[in-house]
C-alpha positions as CSV (number, residue, x, y, z in Angstrom):
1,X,-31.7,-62.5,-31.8
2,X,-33.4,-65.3,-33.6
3,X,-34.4,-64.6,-37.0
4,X,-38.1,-65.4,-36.3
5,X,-38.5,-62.2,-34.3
6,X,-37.7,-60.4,-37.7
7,X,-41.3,-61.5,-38.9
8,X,-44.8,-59.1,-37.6
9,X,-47.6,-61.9,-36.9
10,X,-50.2,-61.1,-40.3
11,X,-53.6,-60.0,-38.8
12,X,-56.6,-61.4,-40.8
13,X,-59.0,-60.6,-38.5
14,X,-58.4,-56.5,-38.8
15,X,-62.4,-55.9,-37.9
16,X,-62.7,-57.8,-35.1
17,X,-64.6,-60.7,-36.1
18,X,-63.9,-63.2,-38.5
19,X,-66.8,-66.0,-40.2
20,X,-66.6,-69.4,-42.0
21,X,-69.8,-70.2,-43.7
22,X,-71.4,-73.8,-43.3
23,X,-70.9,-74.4,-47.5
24,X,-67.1,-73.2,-46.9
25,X,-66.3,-75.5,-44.3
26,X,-68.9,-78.0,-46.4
27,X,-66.0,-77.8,-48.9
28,X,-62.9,-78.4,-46.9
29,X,-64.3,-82.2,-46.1
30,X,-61.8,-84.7,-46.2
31,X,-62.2,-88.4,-44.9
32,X,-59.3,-89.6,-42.6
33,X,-59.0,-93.5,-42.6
34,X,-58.0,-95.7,-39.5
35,X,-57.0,-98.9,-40.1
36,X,-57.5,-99.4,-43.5
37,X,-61.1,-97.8,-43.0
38,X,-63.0,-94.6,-43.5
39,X,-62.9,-93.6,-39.5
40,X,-63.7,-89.9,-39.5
41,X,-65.2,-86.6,-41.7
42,X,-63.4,-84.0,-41.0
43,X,-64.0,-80.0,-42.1
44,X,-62.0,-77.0,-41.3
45,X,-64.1,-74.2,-39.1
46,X,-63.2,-70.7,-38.5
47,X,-59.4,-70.3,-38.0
48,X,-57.9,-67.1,-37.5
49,X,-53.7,-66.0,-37.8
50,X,-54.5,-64.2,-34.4
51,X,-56.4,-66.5,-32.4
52,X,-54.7,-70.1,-31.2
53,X,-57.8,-72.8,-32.0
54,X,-57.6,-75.7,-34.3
55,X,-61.8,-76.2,-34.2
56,X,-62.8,-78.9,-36.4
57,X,-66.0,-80.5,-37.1
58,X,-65.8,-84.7,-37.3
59,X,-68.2,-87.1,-38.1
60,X,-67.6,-90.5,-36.5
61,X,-67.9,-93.2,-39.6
62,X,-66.8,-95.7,-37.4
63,X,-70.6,-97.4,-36.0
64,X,-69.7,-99.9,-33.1
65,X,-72.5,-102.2,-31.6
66,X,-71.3,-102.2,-28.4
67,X,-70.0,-100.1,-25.5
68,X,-67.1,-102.6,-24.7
69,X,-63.4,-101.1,-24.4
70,X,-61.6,-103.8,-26.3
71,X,-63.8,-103.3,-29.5
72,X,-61.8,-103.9,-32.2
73,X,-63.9,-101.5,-34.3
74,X,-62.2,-98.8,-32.3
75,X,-59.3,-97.4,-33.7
76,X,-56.7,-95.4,-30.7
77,X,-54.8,-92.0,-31.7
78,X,-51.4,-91.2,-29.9
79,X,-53.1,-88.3,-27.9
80,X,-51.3,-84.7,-29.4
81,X,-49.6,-81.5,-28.6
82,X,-52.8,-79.6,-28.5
83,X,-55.5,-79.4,-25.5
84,X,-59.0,-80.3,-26.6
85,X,-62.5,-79.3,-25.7
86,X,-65.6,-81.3,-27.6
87,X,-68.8,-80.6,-27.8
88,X,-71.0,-84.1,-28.6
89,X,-74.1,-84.3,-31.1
90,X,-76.0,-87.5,-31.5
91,X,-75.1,-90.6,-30.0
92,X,-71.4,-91.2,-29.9
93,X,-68.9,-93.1,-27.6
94,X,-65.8,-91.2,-26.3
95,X,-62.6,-93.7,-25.4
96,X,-60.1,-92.4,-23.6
97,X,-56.9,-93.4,-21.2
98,X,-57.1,-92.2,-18.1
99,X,-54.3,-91.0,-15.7
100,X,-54.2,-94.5,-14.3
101,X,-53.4,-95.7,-17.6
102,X,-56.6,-97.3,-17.8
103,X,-59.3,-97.5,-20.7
104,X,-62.4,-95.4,-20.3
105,X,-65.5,-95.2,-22.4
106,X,-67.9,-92.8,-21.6
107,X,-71.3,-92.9,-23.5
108,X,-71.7,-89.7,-24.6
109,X,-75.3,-87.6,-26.2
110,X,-76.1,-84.3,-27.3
111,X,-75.0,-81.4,-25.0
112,X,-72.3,-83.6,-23.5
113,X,-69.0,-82.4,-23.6
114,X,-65.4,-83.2,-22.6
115,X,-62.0,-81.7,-22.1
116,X,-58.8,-83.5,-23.2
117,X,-55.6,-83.0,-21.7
118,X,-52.2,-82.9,-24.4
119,X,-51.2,-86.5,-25.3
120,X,-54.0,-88.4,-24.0
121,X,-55.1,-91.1,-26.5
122,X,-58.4,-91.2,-27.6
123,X,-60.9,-91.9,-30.0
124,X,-65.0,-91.5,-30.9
125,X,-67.5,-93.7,-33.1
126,X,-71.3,-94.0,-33.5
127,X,-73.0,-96.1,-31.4
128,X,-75.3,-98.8,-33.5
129,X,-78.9,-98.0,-33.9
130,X,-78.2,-94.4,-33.9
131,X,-80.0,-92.0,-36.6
132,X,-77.4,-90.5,-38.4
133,X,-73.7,-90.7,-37.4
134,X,-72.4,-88.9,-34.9
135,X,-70.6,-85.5,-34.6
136,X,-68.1,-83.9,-32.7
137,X,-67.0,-80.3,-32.5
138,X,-63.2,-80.8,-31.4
139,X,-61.9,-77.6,-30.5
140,X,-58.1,-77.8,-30.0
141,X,-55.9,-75.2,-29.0
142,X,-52.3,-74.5,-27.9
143,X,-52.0,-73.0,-24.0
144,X,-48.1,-71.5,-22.6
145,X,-46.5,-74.2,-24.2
146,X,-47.5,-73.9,-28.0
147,X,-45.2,-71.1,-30.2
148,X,-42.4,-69.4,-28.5
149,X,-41.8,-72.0,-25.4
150,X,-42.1,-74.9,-27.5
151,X,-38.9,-73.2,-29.9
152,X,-36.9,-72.3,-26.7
153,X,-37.4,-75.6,-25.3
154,X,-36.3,-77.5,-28.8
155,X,-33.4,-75.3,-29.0
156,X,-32.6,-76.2,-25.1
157,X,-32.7,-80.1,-26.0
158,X,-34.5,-83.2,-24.0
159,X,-32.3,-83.7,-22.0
160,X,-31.9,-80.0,-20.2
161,X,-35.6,-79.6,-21.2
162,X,-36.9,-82.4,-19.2
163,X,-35.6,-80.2,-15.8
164,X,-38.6,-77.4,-16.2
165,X,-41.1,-80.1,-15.9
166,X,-42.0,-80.5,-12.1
167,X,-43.3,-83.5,-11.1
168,X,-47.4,-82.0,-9.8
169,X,-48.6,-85.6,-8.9
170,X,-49.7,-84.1,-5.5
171,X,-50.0,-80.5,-3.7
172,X,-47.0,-81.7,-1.3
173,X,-44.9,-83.1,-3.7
174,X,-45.5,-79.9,-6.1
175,X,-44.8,-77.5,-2.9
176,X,-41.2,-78.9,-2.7
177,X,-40.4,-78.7,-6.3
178,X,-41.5,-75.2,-6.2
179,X,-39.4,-74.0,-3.1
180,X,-36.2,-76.0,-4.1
181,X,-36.5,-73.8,-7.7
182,X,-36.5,-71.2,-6.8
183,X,-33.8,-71.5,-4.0
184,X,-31.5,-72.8,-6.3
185,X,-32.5,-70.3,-9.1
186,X,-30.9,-67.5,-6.1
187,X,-27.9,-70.2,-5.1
188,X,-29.3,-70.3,-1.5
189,X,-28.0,-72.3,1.0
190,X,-30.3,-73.6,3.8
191,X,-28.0,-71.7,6.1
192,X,-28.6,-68.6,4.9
193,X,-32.0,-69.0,4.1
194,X,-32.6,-69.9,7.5
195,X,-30.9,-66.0,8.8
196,X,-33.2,-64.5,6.6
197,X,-36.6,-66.4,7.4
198,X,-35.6,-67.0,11.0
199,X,-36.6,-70.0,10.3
200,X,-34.7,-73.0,11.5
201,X,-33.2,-75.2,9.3
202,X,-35.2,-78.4,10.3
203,X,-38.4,-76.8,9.3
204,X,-37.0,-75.6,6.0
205,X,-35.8,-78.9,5.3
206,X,-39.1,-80.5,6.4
207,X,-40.3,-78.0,3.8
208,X,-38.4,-79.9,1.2
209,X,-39.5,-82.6,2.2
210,X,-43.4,-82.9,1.4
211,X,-44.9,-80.7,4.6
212,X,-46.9,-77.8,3.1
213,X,-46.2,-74.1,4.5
214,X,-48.7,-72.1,6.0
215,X,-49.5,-69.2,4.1
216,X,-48.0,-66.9,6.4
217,X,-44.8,-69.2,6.4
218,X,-45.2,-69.2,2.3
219,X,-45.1,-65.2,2.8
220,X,-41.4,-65.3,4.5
221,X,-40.4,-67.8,2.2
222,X,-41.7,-65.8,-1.1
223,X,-40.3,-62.4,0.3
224,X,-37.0,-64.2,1.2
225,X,-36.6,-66.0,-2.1
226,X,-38.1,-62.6,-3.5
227,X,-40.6,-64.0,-5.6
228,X,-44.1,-63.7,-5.2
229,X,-46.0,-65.7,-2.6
230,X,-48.0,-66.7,-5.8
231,X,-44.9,-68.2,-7.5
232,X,-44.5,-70.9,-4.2
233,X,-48.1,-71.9,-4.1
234,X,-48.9,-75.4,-6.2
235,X,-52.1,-75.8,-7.7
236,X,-55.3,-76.2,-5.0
237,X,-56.5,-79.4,-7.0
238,X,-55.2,-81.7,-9.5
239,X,-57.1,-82.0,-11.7
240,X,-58.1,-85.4,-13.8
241,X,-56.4,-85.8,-17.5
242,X,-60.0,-86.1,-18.6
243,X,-63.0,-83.9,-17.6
244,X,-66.4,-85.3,-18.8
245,X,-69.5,-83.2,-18.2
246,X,-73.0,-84.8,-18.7
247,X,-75.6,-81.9,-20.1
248,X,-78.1,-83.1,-17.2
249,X,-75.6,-82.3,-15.1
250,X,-74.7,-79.0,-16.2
251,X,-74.6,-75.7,-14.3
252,X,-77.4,-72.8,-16.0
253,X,-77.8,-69.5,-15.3
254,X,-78.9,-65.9,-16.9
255,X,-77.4,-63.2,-18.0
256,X,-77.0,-59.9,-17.5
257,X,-79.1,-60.0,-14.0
258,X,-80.9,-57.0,-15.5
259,X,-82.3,-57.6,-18.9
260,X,-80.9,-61.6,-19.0
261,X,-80.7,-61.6,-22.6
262,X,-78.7,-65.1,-22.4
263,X,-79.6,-68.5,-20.6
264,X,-75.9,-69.4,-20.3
265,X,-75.1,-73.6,-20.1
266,X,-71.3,-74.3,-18.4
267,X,-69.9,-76.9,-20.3
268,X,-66.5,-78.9,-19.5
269,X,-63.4,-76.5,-18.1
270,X,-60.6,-77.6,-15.7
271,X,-59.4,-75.6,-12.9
272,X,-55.8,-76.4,-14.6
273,X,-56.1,-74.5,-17.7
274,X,-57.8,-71.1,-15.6
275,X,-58.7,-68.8,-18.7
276,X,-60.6,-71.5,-20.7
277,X,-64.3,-71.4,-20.4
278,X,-66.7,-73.2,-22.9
279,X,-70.4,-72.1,-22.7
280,X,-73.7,-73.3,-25.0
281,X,-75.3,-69.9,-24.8
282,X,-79.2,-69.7,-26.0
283,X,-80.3,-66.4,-27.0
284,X,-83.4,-64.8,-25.9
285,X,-83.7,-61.3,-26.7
286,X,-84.2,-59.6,-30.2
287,X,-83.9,-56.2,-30.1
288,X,-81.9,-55.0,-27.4
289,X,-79.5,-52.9,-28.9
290,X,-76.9,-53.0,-25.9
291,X,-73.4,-54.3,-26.6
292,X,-73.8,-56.8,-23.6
293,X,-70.3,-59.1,-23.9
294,X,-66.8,-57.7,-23.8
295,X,-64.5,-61.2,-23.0
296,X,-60.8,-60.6,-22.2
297,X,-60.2,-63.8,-23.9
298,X,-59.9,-65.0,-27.5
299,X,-63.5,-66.7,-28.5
300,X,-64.3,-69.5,-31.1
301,X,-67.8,-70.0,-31.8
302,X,-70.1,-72.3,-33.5
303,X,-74.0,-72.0,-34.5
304,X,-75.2,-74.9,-33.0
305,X,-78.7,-74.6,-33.5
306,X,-81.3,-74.5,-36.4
307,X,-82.2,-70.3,-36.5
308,X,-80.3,-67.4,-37.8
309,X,-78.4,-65.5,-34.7
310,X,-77.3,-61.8,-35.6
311,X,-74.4,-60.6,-33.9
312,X,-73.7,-56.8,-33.7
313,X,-70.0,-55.7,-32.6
314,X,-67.7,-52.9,-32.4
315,X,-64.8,-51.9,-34.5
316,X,-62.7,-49.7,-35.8
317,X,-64.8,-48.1,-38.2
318,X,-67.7,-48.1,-36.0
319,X,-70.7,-50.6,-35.4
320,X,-71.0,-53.4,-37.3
321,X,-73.3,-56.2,-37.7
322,X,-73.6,-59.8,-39.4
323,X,-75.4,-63.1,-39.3
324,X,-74.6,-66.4,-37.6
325,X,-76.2,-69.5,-39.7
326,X,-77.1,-72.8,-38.2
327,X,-73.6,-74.5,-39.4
328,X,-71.3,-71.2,-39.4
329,X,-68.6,-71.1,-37.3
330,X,-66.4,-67.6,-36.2
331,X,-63.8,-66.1,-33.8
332,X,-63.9,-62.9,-32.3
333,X,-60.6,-61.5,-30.8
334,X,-60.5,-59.7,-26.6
335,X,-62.4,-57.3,-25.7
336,X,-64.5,-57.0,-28.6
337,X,-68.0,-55.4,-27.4
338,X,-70.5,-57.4,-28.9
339,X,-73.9,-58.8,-28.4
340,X,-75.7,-61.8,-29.8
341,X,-79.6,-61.1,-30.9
342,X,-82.3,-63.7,-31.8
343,X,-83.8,-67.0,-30.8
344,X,-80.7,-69.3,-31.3
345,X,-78.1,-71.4,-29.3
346,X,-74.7,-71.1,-30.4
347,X,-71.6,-72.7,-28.5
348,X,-68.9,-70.5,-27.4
349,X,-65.5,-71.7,-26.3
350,X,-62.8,-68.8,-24.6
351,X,-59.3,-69.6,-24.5
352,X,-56.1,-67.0,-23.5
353,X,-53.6,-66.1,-26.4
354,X,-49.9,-65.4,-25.2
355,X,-51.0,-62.3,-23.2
356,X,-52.8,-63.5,-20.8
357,X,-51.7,-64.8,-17.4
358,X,-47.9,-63.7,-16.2
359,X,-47.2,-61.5,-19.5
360,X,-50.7,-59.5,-18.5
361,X,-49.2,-58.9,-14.8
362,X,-45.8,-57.3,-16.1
363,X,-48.0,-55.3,-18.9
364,X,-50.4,-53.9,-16.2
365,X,-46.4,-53.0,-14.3
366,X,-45.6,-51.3,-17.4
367,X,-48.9,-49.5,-17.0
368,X,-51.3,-48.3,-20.2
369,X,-49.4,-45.1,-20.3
370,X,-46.9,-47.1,-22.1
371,X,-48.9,-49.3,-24.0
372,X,-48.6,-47.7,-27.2
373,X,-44.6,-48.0,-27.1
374,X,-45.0,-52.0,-26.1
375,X,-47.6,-52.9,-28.8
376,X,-44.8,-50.6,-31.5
377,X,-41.4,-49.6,-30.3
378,X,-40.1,-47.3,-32.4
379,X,-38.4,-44.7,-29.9
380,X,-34.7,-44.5,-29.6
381,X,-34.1,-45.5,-25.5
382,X,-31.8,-42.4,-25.4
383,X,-31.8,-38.5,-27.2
384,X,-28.3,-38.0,-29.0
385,X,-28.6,-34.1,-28.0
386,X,-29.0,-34.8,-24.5
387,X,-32.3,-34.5,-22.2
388,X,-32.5,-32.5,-19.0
C-alpha cells in the first residue's frame, strides 16, 4: 500500500456549507508582481478540504491603452495544472493562446465569462479609460487528473506516462486509439477478433485506420473486447482550448417551472469537462420556504451583487440558515438541499469531486445497500467461526 492511504481526508465542512466573509478574504490580499511590476491583487475566497476549487478574486493593476496582442504592457503566465472558469467585472482584456498556437485577445465586460483549459497561457489587464480596475473571479479547479492520478502517473514516470495520453485531435483519429487500447489491453489479435465479431479483417483494420464504426458495429466490437460500448465511443465534439461566452449572448431561463424562484444565466462550460456547470443565478423570491436546489455536484459560490441573499439548507442537525453578503464567497458539498431567498445575484460554479463519473457507475454496481461498508469498511471479509 502507499502510505498516503493511511491518512482519512479532514472534513471542515461537517454542516454542509462553509462561508468566507468579504473582510476575511479583504485580509488575505497580496500583490503578485510581473515583470518587475505590481500586475495583479489577489485574495483567497472560500476553500474547503472537501471540495477541489482554488477560487480567487484578482484585480488587474496592469491598465493597457490598447487592445493590441504584442503590448508590451502584457505580461504571459505559463498556463497551469488547474482548469479555470472566470467570471469578468469591469472592463478588462483576456489574452490567451489558442490551440493554433496563436495569440487571442478578447475584450471582455461585466457578465462575460471564459473557461480555460490546463496549460494554456494567459493573462488579464484593465483596459485605459476604465473606472476602477478591473476584476476577475478565477475559479480553478482540479478534474480526473488532480490527486490520486497525478501520484500514480509520477510514480509511473514520463516516459511510460506519456502512453495513457491518446492523441483526440479528431473523432477518427480518437476512435482508433480507443479500439487499438483496448485490443491490446486483452492481447487480441486481428485474427481472433475477427472469429468473434464475424467481422473480416479488412474492416477491422480499416477500423484502425481512421473509418468510424457504426454504432451497431461499436456494439460487437465493445461486447467482443468486453468493455462497454461507451468505453469505444470518442468524444462527439472537440472542443476549443478556450471557451469565451459574451453575457449578450448568453442562454436565460427560470426556475422551478412552478414557482420560478430563480432567473438562471448559463455562463461558459465545455462539453469536454461534462459535470462543470457555471451559472449567474438572480434571486427572485423571498419567502418561499421550499428547499428548491439539491446539485450532485460540489458548488463554489460568490455574491456578486450589491443585496444581502439568505440561504437556508439542510444538515445534520436539522435546518439551518445564514446570509450571503455582497463580497462573501462559500461552498456547499452534493446533495445538499438548499434554497437561495431574496433580491440578489450570486454566481455559482459546479464542478465533480472524485466520485463522480466512472467511480459513481461501479458505486451504483455496488448498490446503496452497501454504501455504508464503502464510505467505512470495518467488517472482516470472512467469520472465523464459519457462516452457513
Amino acid at each position: 500500500m502507499n502510505a498516503r492511504d493511511f491518512y482519512i481526508m479532514h472534513d471542515d465542512c461537517p454542516s454542509g456549507l462553509k462561508i468566507m466573509r468579504c473582510e476575511d478574504s479583504m485580509k488575505s490580499s497580496r500583490i503578485m508582481h510581473r515583470g518587475g511590476k505590481p500586475y495583479y491583487e489577489y485574495r483567497d475566497t472560500a476553500m474547503s478540504s472537501v471540495g477541489p476549487f482554488r477560487p480567487e478574486w484578482i484585480e488587474e493593476l496592469c491598465v493597457v491603452d490598447d487592445n493590441e496582442l504584442d503590448n508590451r504592457q502584457v505580461q504571459w503566465n505559463n498556463g497551469h495544472f488547474m482548469h479555470q472558469f472566470t467570471y469578468f467585472v469591469g472592463d478588462v482584456n483576456f489574452y490567451y493562446i489558442d490551440e493554433n498556437g496563436e495569440k487571442k485577445v478578447d475584450v471582455m465586460n461585466t457578465g462575460d465569462s471564459n473557461y480555460i483549459t490546463p496549460f494554456t497561457p494567459h493573462s488579464f489587464a484593465t483596459r485605459k479609460g476604465a473606472s476602477k480596475n478591473g476584476l476577475i473571479l478565477a475559479l480553478t479547479y482540479g478534474n480526473n487528473l488532480s490527486g490520486d492520478s497525478q501520484h500514480e502517473l509520477s510514480s509511473i514516470g514520463k516516459k511510460l506516462g506519456k502512453e495513457f495520453a491518446f492523441d483526440f485531435s479528431s473523432k477518427e483519429i480518437a476512435s482508433v486509439s480507443l479500439i487499438k487500447f483496448h485490443r491490446n489491453n486483452a492481447s487480441l489479435t486481428l485474427h481472433e477478433l475477427s472469429k468473434r465479431t464475424n467481422m473480416d479483417i479488412e474492416k477491422l483494420k480499416d477500423f484502425e485506420n481512421g473509418k468510424i464504426p457504426t454504432y451497431s458495429e461499436y456494439a460487437i466490437l465493445a461486447e467482443c473486447l468486453q468493455v462497454n460500448i461507451r468505453d469505444l465511443l470518442p468524444y462527439d465534439k472537440i472542443s476549443n482550448k478556450v471557451i469565451v461566452q459574451f453575457y449578450k449572448n448568453t442562454k436565460k431561463w427560470f426556475y422551478p417551472e412552478d414557482t420560478k424562484n430563480y432567473k438562471l444565466v448559463e455562463l461558459a462550460n465545455t462539453i469536454s469537462l461534462p459535470h462543470s456547470k457555471a451559472l449567474e443565478v438572480n434571486v427572485l423570491s423571498e419567502n418561499d420556504k421550499t428547499l428548491d436546489l439539491k446539485i450532485g455536484l460540489h458548488q463554489y459560490g460568490y455574491n456578486i451583487g450589491d443585496t444581502d441573499v439568505s440561504i437556508s439548507y439542510e444538515s445534520e442537525d436539522g435546518l439551518k440558515a445564514d446570509m450571503i453578503k455582497p463580497g462573501d464567497s462559500f461552498y456547499i458539498k452534493p446533495f445538499v438541499a438548499h434554497n437561495f431567498r431574496g433580491k440578489g445575484k450570486v454566481l455559482i460554479l459546479r464542478i465533480s469531486g472524485k466520485i463522480t463519473g466512472e467511480p459513481q457507475r461501479e458505486l451504483s454496481l455496488i448498490g446503496k445497500k452497501n454504501m455504508a461498508r464503502v464510505i467505512n469498511e470495518s467488517t472482516q471479509w470472512f467469520n472465523v467461526n464459519g457462516k452457513n
